[in-house]
N, C-alpha and C positions, 0 to 999 in steps of 0.2 A: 146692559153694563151700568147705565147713571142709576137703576133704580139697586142695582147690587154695593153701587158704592154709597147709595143713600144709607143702606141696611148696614153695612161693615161700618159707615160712622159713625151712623144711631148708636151701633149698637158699642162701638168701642169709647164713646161719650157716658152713655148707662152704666159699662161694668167700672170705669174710672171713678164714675160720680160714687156709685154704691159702696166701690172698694174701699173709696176717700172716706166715706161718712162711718164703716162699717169701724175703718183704724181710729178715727178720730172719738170715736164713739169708747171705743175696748181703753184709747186711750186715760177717755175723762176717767172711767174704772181701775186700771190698774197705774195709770202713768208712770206707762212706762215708754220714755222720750225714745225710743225710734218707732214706733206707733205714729208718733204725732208729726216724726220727718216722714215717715211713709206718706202719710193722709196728706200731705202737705204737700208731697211729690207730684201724687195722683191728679188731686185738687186742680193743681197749676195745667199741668195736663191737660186736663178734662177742659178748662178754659180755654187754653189755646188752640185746643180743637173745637170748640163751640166758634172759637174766631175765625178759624180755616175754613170752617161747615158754612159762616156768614157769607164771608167773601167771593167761595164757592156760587151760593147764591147771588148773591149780586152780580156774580161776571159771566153769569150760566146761559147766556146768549149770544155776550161779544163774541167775533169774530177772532181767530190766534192770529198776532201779528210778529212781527217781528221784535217788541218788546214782553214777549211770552215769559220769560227769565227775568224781569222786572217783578223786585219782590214790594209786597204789601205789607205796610206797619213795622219795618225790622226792626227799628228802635221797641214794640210793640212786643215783638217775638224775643228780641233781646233780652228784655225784663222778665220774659215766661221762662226762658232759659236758663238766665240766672236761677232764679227760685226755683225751677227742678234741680237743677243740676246741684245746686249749695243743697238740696233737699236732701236729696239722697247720698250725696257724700257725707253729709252727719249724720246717716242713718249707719254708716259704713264706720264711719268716727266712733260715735259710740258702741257700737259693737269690739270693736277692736282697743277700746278703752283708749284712743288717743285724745291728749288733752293740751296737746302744743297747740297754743293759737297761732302761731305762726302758719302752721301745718294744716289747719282746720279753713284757715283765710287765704290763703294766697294759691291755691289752686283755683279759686273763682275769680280773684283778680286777676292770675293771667288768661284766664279765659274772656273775662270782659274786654279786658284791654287788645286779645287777639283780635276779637270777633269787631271790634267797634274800628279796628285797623282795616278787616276786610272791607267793611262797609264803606269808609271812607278812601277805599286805595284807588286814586282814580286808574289806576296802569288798568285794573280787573273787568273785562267784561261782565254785563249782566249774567251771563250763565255761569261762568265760572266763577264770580261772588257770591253767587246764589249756593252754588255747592259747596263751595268753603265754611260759607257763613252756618251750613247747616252738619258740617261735616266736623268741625268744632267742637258738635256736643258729642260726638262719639269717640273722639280724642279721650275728651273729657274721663267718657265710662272708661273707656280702653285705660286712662290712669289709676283709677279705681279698683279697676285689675289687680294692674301689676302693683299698685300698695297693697293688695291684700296678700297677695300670694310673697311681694317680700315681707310684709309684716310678721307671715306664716311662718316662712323658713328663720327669719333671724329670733322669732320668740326663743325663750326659752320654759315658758309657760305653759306647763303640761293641759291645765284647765282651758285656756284658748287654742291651742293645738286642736284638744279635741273637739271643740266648738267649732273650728276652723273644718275638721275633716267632714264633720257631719251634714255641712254645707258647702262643701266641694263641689258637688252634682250639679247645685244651684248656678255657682259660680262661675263654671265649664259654661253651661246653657249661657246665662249672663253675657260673656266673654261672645261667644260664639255668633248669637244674636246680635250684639252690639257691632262685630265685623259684618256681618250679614247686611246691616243695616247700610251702613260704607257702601257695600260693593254696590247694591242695588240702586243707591244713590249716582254714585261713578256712574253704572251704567246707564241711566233713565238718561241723567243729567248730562250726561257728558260726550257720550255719543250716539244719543238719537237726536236727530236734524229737528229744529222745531217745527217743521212742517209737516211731518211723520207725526207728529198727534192730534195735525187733524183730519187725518185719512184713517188713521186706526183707532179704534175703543179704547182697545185694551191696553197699546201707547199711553195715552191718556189716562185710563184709568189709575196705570202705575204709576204717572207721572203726579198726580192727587194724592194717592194713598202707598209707603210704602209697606210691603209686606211685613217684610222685619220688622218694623216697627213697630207694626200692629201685634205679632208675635210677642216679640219684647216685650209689649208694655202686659200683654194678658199675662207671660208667666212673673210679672212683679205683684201685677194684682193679685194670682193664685196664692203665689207665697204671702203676702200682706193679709188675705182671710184666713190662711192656713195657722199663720202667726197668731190670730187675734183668737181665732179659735182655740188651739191650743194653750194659749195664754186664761183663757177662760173658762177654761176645765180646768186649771190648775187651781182657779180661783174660788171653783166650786169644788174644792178638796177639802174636805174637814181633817185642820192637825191632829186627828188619831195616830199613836204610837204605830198601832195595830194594821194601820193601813198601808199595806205593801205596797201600789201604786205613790203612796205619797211619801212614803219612805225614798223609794226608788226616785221620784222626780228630785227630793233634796239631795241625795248623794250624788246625783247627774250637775244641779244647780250651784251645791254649794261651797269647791272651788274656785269656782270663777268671781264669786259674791266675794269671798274672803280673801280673794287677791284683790281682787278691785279696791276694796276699802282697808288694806295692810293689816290685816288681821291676824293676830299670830295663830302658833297650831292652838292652843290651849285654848283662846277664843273662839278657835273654828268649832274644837272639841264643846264649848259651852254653846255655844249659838244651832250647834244639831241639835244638841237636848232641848235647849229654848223652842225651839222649831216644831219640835216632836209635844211640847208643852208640859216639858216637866218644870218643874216649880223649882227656886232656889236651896229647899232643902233636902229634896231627894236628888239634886245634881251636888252637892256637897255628899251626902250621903254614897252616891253612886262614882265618885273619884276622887273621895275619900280625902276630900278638901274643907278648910273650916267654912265657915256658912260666909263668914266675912271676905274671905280670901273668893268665891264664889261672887259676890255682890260688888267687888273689883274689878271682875271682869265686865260681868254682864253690865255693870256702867260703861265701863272702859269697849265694849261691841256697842252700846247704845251712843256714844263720844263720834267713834271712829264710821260711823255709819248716819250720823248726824239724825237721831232718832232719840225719842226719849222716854217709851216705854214699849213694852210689850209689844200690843197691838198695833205698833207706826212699825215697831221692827220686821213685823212677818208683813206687813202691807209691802213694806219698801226691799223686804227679799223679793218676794213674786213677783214685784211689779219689775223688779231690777235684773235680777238673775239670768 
């Protein structure tokens, strides 16, 4: 069992590390910022288990006593917590296009200020502030949730709707793992005797490594390669008219793009042709607009999208879309 849970760390240390550099990486390329909250997630992650993996070592002898529920580094695991958890809630931010800072901050401040509350409560036993403290961050997801799914139902945003359905699947798993992760917790934590893991392995085992967890964090990684790769075939599209594939990824991309950035329909209509790479006077020519009235807009897409020609504009489509 110790040499199985060596291999399940190794190895959920490796695919963190890989995942983190693979996003970080697609990011410097297309920058596009939930890439760089992903990599950012992972990253922290993949540290904090290098920290557990240490500690591990170092106490791989001691004898279990009765302060077995006595946590290592909290203040330590606090700060890694933070930076997942703010991580990946701006990955969810952005995606969802929210830009209240109130909204974006103050879900991590009450998380801080809960978690530094367990820590310090003296009423709390060692086990039971141990499970709190760690029970906190799945609150946390479990919030993340239910903002996505109210953000879902109150839009009225045909273009994020359907973003939102296509990653439904995702989010169900998400959800589900994130409870998973709770129960498993409750139960390790909460009602096996401390004494009971040192009679049993696989007590013990569990009580080291939660499944869910390890679950959890694989299916963010899958979607975080899945994303970069995806992201990077799109990158290696060439704007031919003629390309059905690249036709079809902008019609799927670009109103979510033209909402994002208040684009009117006429703009949206000029920014597909720009896209497809026709030139300002076969898009006056082809809707039958003066060449000037034409060069109005495509300023005024270039304004509203904070770009300022051509080339920055289809960069900051794909990278953003």
């Amino acid at each position: 069992m110790e040499l199985f849970n060596f291999y399940l760390a190794s190895g959920v240390v490796l695919i963190c590390c890989s995942s983190a550099l693979v996003s970080l990486v697609t990011y410097s390329i297309s920058k596009r910022k939930m890439l760089l909250f992903l990599g950012l997630f992972l990253g922290s992650y993949m540290f904090e288990q290098l920290l557990v993996f240490q500690n591990e070592y170092l106490t791989q002898d001691k004898v279990i006593t009765g302060h077995f529920y006595a946590m290592e580094d909290p203040l330590l695991h606090l700060v890694f917590g933070i930076v997942m958890l703010q991580s990946l809630w701006m990955a969810f931010c952005y995606f969802f296009n929210e830009k209240s800072l109130v909204l974006i901050i103050a879900p991590i401040c009450v998380f801080t200020v809960a978690s530094l509350a367990i820590l310090y409560a003296p009423a709390l036993g060692d086990q039971m502030r141990k499970w709190a403290f760690y029970a906190m961050r799945q609150v946390f997801l479990l919030w993340i949730v239910a903002y996505s799914l109210l953000t879902y139902h109150a839009s009225h945003s045909e273009a994020l709707r359907t973003r939102g359905r296509k990653r439904a699947l995702f989010l169900l798993a998400f959800a589900m793992l994130a409870v998973a992760v709770l129960v498993e917790d409750s139960l390790v934590m909460l009602h096996v005797d401390p004494s009971s893991f040192a009679e049993s392995e696989l007590l013990h085992f569990l009580y080291r490594r939660n499944i869910s967890e390890c679950m959890l964090m694989t299916s963010l990684t899958i979607y975080t390669v899945n994303l970069c790769i995806q992201i990077l075939k799109l990158k290696s599209i060439k704007p031919e008219p003629a390309a059905s594939q690249h036709q079809e990824n902008i019609d799927d991309l670009l109103p979510y793009f033209a909402e994002r950035h208040g684009l009117t329909a006429r703009e949206q209509e000029i920014l597909k042709m720009v896209l497809n790479g026709t030139d300002n006077t076969h898009i006056a020519q082809d809707l039958q607009l003066a060449l000037g009235t034409v060069k109005t807009h495509v300023h005024n897409v270039f304004k509203k999208t904070g770009t300022t020609n051509r080339n920055e504009l289809l960069k900051a489509f794909w990278a953003e879309a």
